[in-house]
PDB file of N, CA, C and O in Angstrom, chain B, residues numbered from 101:
ATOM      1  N   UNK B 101     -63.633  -0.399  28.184  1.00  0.00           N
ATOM      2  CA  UNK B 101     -63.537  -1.351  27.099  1.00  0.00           C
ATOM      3  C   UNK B 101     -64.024  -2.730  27.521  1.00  0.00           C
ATOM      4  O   UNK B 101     -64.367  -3.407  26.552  1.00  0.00           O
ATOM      5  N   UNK B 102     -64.152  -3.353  28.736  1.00  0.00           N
ATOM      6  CA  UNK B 102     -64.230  -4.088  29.225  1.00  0.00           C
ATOM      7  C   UNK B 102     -65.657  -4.392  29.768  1.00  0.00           C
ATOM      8  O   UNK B 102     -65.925  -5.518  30.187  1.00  0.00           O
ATOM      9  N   UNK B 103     -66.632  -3.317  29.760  1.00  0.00           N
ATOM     10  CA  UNK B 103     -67.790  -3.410  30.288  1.00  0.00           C
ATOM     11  C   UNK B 103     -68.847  -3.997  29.163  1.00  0.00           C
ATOM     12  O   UNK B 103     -69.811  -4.759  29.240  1.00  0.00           O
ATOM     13  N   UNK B 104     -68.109  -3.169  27.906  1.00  0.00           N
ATOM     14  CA  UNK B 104     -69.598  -4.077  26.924  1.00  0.00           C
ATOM     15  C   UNK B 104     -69.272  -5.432  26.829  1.00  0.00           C
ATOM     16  O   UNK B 104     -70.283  -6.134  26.840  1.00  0.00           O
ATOM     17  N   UNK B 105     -67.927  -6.228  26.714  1.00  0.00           N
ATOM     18  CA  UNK B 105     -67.663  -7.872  26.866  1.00  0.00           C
ATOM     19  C   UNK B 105     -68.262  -8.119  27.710  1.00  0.00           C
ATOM     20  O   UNK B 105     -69.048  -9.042  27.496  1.00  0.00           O
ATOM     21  N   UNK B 106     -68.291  -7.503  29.133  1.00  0.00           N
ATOM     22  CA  UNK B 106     -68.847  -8.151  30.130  1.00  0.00           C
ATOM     23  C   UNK B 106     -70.560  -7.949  30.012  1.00  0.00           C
ATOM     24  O   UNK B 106     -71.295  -8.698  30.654  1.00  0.00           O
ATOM     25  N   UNK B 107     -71.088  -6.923  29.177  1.00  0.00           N
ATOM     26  CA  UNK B 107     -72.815  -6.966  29.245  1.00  0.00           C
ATOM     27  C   UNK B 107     -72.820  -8.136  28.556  1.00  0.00           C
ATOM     28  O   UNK B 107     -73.254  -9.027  29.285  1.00  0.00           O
ATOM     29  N   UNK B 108     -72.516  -8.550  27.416  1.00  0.00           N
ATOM     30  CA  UNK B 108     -72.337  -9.132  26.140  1.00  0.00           C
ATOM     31  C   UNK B 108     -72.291 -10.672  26.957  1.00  0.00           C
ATOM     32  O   UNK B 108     -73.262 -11.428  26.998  1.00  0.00           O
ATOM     33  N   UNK B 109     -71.457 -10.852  27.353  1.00  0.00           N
ATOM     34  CA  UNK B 109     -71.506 -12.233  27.734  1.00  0.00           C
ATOM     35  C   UNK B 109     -72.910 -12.547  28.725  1.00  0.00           C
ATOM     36  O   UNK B 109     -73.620 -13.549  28.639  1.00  0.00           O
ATOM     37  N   UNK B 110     -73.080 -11.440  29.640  1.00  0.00           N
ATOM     38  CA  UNK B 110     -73.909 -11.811  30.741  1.00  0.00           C
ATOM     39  C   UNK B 110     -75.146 -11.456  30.120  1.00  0.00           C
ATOM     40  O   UNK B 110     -75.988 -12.240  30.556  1.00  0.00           O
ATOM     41  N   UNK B 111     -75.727 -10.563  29.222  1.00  0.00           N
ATOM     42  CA  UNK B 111     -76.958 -11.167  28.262  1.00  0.00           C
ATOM     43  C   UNK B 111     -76.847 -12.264  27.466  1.00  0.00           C
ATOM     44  O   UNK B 111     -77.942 -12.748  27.180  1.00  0.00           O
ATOM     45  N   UNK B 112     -75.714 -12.935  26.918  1.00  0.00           N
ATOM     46  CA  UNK B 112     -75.329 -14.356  26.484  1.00  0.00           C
ATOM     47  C   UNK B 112     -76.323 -15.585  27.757  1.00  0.00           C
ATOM     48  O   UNK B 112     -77.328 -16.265  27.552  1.00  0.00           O
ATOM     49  N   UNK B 113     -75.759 -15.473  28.589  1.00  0.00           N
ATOM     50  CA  UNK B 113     -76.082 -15.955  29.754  1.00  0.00           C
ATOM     51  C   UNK B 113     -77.254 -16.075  30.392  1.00  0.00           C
ATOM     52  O   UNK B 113     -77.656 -17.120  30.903  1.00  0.00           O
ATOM     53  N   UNK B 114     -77.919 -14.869  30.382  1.00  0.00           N
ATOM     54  CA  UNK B 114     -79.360 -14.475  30.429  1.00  0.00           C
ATOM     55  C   UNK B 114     -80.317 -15.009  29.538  1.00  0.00           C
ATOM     56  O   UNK B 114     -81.472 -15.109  29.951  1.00  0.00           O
ATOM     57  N   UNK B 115     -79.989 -15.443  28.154  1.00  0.00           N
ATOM     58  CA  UNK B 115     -81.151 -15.278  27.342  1.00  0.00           C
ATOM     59  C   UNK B 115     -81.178 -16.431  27.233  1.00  0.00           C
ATOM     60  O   UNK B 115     -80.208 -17.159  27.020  1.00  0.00           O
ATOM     61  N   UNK B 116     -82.763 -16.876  27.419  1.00  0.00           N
ATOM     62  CA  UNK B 116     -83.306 -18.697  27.273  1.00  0.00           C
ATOM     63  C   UNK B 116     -84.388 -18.793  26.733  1.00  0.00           C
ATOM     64  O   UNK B 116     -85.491 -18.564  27.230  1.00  0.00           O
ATOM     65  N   UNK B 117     -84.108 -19.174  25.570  1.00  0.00           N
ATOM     66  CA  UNK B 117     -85.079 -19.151  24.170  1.00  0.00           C
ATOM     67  C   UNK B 117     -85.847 -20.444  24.451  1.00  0.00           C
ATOM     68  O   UNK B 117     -85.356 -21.388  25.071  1.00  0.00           O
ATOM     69  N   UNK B 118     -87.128 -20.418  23.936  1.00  0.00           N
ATOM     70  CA  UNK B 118     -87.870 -21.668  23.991  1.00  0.00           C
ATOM     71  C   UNK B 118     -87.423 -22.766  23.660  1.00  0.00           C
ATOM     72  O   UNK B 118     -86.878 -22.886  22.563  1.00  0.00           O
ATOM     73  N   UNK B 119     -87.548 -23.841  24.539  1.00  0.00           N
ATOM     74  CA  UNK B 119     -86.854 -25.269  24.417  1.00  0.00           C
ATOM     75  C   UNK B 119     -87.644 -25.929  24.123  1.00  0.00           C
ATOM     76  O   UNK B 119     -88.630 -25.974  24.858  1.00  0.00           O
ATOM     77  N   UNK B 120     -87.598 -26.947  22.644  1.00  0.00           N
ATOM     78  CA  UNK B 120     -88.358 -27.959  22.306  1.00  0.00           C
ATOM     79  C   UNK B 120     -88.201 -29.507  22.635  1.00  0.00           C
ATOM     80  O   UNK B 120     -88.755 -30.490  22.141  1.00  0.00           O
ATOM     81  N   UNK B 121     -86.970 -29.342  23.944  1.00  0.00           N
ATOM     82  CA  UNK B 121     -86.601 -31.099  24.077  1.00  0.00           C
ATOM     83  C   UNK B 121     -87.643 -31.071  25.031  1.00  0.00           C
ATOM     84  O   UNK B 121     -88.430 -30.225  25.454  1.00  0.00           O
ATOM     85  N   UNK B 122     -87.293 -32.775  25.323  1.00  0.00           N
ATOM     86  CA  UNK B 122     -88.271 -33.318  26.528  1.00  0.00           C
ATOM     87  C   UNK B 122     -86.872 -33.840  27.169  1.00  0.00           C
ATOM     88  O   UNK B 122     -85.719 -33.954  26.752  1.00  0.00           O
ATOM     89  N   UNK B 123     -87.529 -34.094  28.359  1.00  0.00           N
ATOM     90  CA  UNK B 123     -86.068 -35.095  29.216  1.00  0.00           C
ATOM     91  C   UNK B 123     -87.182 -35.762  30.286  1.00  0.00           C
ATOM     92  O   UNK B 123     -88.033 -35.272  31.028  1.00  0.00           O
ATOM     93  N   UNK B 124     -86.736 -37.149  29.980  1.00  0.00           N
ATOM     94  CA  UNK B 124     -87.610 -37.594  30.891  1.00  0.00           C
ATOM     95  C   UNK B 124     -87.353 -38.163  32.399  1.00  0.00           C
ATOM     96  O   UNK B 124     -86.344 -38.629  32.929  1.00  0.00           O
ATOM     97  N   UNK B 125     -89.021 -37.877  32.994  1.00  0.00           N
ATOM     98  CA  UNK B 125     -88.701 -37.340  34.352  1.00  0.00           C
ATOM     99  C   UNK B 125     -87.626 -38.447  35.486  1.00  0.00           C
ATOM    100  O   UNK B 125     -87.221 -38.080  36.589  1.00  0.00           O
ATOM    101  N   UNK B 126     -87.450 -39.300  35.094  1.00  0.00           N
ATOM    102  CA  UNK B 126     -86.500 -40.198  35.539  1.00  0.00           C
ATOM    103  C   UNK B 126     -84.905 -40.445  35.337  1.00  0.00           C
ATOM    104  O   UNK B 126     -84.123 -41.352  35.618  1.00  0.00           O
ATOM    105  N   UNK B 127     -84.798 -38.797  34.520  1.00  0.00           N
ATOM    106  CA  UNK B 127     -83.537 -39.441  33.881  1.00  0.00           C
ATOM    107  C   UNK B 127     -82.643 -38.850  35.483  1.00  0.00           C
ATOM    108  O   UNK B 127     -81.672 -39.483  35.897  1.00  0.00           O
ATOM    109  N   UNK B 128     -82.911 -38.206  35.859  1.00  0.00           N
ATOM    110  CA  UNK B 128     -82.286 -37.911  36.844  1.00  0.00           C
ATOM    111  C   UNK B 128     -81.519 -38.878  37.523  1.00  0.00           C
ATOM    112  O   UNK B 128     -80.326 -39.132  37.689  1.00  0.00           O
ATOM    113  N   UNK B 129     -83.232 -39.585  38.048  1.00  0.00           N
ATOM    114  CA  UNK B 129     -82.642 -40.981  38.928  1.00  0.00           C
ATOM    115  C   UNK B 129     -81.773 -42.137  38.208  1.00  0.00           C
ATOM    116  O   UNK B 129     -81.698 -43.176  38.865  1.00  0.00           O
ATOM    117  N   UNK B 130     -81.153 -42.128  37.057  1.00  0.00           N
ATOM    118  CA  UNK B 130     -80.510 -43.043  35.921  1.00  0.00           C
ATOM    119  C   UNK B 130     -78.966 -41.949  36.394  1.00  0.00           C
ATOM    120  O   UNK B 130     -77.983 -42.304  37.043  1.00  0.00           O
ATOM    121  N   UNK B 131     -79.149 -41.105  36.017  1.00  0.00           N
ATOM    122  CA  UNK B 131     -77.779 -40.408  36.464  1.00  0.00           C
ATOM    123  C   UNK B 131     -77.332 -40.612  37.729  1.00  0.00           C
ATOM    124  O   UNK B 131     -76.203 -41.067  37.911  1.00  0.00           O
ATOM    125  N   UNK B 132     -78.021 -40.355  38.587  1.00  0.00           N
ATOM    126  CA  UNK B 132     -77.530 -40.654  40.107  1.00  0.00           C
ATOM    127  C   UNK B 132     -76.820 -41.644  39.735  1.00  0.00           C
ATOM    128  O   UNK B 132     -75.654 -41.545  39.355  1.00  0.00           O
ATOM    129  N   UNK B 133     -77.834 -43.282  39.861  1.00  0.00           N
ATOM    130  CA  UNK B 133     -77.863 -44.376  39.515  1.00  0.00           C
ATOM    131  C   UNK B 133     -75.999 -44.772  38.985  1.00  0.00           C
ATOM    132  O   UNK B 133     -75.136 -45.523  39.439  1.00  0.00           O
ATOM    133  N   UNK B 134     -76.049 -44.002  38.062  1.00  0.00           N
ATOM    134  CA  UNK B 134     -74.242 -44.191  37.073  1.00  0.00           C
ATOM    135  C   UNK B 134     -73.641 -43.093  37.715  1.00  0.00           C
ATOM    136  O   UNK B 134     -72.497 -42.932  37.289  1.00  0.00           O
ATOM    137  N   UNK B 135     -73.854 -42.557  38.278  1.00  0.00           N
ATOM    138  CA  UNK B 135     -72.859 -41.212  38.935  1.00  0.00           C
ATOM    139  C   UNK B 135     -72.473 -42.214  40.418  1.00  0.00           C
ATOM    140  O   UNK B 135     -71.384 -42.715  40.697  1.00  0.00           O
ATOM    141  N   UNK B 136     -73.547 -42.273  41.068  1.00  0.00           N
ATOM    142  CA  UNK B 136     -73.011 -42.863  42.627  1.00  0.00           C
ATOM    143  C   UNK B 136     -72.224 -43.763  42.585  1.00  0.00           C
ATOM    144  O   UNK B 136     -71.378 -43.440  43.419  1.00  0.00           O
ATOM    145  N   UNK B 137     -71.912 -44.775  42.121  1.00  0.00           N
ATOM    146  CA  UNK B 137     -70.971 -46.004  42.073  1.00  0.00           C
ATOM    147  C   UNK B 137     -69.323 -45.652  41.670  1.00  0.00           C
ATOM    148  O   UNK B 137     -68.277 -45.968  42.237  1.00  0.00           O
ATOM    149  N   UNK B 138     -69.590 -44.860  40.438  1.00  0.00           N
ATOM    150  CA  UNK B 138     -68.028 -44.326  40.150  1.00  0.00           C
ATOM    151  C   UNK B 138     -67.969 -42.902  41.178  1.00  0.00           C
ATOM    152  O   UNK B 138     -66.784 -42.611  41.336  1.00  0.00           O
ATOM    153  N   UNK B 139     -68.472 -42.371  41.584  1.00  0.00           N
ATOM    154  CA  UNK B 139     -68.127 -41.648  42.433  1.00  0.00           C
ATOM    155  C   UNK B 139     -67.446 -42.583  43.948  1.00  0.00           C
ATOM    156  O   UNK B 139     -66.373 -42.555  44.550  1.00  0.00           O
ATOM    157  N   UNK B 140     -68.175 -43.018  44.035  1.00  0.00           N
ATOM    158  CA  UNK B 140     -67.917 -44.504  45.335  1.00  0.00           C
ATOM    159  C   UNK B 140     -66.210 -45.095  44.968  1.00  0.00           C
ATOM    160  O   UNK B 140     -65.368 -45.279  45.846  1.00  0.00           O
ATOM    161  N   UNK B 141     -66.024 -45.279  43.761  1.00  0.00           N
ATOM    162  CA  UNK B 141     -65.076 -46.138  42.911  1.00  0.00           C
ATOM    163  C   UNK B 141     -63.789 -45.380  43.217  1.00  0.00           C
ATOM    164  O   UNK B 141     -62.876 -45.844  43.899  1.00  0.00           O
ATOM    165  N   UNK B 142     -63.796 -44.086  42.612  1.00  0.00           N
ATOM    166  CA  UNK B 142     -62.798 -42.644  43.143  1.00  0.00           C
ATOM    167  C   UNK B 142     -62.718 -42.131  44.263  1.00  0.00           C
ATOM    168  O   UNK B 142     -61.732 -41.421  44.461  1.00  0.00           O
ATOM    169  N   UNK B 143     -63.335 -42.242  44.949  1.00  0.00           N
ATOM    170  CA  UNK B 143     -62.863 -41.728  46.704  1.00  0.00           C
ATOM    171  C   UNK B 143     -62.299 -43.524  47.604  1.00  0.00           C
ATOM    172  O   UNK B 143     -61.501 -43.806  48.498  1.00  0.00           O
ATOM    173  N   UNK B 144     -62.912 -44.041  47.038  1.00  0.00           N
ATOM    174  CA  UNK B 144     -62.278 -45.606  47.514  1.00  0.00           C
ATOM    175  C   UNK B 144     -60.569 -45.589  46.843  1.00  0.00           C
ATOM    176  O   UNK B 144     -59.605 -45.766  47.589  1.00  0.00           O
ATOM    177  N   UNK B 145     -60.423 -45.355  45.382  1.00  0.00           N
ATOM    178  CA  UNK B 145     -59.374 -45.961  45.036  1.00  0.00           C
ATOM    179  C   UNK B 145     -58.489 -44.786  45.870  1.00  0.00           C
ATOM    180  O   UNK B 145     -57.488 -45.161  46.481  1.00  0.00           O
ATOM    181  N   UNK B 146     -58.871 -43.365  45.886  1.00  0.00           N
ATOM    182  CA  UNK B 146     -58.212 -42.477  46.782  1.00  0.00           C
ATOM    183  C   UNK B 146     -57.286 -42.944  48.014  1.00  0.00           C
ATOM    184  O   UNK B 146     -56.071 -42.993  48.208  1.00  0.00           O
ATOM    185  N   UNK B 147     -58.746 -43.346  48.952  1.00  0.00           N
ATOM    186  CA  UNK B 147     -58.344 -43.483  49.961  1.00  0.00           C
ATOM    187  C   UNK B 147     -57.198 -44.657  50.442  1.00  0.00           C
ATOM    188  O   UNK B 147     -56.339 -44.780  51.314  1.00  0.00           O
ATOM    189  N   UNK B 148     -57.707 -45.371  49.394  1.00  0.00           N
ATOM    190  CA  UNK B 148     -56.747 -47.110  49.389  1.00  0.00           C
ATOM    191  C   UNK B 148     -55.384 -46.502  49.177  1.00  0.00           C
ATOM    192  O   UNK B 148     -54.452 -46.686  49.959  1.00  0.00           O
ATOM    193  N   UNK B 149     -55.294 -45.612  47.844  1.00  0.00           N
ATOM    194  CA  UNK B 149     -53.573 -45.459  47.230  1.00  0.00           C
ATOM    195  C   UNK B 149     -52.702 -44.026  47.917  1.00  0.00           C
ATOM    196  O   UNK B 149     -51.554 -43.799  47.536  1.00  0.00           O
ATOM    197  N   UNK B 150     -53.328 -43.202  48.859  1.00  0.00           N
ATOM    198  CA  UNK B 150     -53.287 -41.582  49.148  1.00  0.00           C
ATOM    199  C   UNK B 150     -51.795 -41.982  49.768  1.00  0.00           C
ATOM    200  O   UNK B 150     -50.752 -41.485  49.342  1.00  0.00           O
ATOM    201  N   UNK B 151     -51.844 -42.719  50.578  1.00  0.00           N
ATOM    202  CA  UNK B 151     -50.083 -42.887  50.792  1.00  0.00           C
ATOM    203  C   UNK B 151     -48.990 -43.355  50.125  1.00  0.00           C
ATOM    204  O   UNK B 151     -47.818 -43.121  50.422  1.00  0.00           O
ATOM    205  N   UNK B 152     -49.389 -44.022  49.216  1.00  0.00           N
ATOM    206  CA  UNK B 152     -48.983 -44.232  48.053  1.00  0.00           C
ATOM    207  C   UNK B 152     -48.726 -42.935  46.897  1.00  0.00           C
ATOM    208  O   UNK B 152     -47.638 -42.446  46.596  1.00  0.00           O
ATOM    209  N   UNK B 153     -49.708 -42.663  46.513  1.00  0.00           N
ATOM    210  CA  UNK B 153     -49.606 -40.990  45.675  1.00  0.00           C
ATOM    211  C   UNK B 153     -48.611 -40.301  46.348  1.00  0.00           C
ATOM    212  O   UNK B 153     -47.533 -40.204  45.760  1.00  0.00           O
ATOM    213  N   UNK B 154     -48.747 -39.684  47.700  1.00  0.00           N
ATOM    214  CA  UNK B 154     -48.511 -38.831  48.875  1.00  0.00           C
ATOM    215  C   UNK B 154     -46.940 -38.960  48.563  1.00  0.00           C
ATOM    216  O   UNK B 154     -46.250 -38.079  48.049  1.00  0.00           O
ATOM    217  N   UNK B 155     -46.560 -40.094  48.930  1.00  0.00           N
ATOM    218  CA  UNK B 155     -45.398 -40.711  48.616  1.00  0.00           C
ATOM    219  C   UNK B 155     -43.926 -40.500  47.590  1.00  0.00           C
ATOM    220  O   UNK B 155     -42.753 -40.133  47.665  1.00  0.00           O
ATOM    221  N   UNK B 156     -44.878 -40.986  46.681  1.00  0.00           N
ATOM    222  CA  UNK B 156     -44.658 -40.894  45.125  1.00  0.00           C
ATOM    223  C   UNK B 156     -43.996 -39.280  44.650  1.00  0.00           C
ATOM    224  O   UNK B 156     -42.940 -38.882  44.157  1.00  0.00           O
ATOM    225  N   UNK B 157     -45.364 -38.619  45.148  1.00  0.00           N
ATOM    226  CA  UNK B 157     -45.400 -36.876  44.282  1.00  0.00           C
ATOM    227  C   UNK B 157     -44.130 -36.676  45.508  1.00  0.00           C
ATOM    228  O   UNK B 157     -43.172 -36.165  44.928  1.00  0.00           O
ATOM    229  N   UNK B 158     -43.856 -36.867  46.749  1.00  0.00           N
ATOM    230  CA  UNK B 158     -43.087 -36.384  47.733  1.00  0.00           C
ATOM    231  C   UNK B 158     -41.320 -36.401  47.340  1.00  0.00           C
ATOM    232  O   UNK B 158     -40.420 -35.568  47.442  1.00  0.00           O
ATOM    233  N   UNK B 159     -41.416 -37.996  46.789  1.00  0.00           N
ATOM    234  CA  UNK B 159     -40.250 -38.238  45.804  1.00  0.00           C
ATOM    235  C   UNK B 159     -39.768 -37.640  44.662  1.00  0.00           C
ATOM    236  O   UNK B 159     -38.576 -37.375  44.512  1.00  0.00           O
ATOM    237  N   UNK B 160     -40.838 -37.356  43.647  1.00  0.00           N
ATOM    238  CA  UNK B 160     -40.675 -36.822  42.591  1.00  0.00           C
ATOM    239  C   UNK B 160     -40.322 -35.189  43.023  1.00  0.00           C
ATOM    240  O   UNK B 160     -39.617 -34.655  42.166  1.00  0.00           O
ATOM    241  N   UNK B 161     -40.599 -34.475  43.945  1.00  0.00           N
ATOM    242  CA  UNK B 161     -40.923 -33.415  44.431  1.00  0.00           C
ATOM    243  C   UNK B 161     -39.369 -33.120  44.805  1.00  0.00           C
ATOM    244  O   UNK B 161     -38.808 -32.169  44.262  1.00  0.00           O
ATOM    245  N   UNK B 162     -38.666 -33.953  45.752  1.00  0.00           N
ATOM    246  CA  UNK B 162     -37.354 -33.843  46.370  1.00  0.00           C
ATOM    247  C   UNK B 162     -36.452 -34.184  44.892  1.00  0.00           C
ATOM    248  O   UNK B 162     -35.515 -33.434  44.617  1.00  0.00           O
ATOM    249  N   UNK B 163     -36.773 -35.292  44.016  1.00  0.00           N
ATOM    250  CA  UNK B 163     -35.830 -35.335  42.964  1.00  0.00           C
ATOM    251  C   UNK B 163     -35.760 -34.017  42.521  1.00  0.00           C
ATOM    252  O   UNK B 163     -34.818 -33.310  42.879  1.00  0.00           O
ATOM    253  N   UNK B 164     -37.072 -33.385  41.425  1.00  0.00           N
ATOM    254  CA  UNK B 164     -36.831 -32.147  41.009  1.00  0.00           C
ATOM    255  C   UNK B 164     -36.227 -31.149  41.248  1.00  0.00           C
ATOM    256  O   UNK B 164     -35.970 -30.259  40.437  1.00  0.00           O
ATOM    257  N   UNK B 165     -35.723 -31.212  43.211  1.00  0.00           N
ATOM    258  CA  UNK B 165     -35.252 -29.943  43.836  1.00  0.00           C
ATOM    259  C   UNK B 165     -33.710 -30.191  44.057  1.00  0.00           C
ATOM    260  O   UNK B 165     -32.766 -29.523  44.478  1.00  0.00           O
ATOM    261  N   UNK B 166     -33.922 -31.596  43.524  1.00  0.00           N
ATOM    262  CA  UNK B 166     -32.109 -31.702  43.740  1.00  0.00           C
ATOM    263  C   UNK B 166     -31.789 -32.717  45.376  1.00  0.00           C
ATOM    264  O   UNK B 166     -30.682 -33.158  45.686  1.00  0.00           O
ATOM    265  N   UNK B 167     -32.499 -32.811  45.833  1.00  0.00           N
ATOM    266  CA  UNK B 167     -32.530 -33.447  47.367  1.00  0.00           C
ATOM    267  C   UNK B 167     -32.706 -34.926  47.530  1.00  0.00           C
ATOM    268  O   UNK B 167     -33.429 -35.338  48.437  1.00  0.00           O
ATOM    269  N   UNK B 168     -32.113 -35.734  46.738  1.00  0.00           N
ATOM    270  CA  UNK B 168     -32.505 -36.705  46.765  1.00  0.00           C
ATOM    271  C   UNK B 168     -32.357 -37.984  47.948  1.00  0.00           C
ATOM    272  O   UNK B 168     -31.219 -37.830  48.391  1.00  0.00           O
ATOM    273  N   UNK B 169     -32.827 -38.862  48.472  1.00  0.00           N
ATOM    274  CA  UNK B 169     -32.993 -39.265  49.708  1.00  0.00           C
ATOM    275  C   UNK B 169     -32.353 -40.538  49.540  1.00  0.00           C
ATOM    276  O   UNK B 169     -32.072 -41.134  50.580  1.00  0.00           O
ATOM    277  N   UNK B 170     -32.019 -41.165  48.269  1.00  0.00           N
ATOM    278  CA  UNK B 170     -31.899 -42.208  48.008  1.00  0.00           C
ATOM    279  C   UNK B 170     -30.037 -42.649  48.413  1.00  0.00           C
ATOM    280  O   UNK B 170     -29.614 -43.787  48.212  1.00  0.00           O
TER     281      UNK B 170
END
């Protein structure tokens, strides 16, 4: 029962009908461009707050279990 869903999707998957867009050849470098900085932005704010988070979820973690430290 399970094999024709699975042809079904994976000819879904397979089939690539003629495309009438354009994309132009720079858009790439525009994505990088806005991708690299907030990517930069999220592993920075990471690294700045991780003991902080770490912390936090560690607390919330011992409240939930009943263990509280306080």
């Amino acid at each position: 029962m399970k094999l024709p869903t699975f042809v079904i999707c994976l000819l879904l998957v397979l089939y690539a009908p003629d495309s009438q867009a354009y994309i132009d050849p720079n858009a790439g470098g525009l994505l990088f461009q806005i991708l690299t900085p907030v990517f930069a932005a999220i592993v920075g704010a990471w690294l700045f707050l991780r003991r902080w988070i770490a912390e936090t979820l560690r607390r919330l973690w011992q409240r939930l279990r009943g263990k509280s430290t306080q």
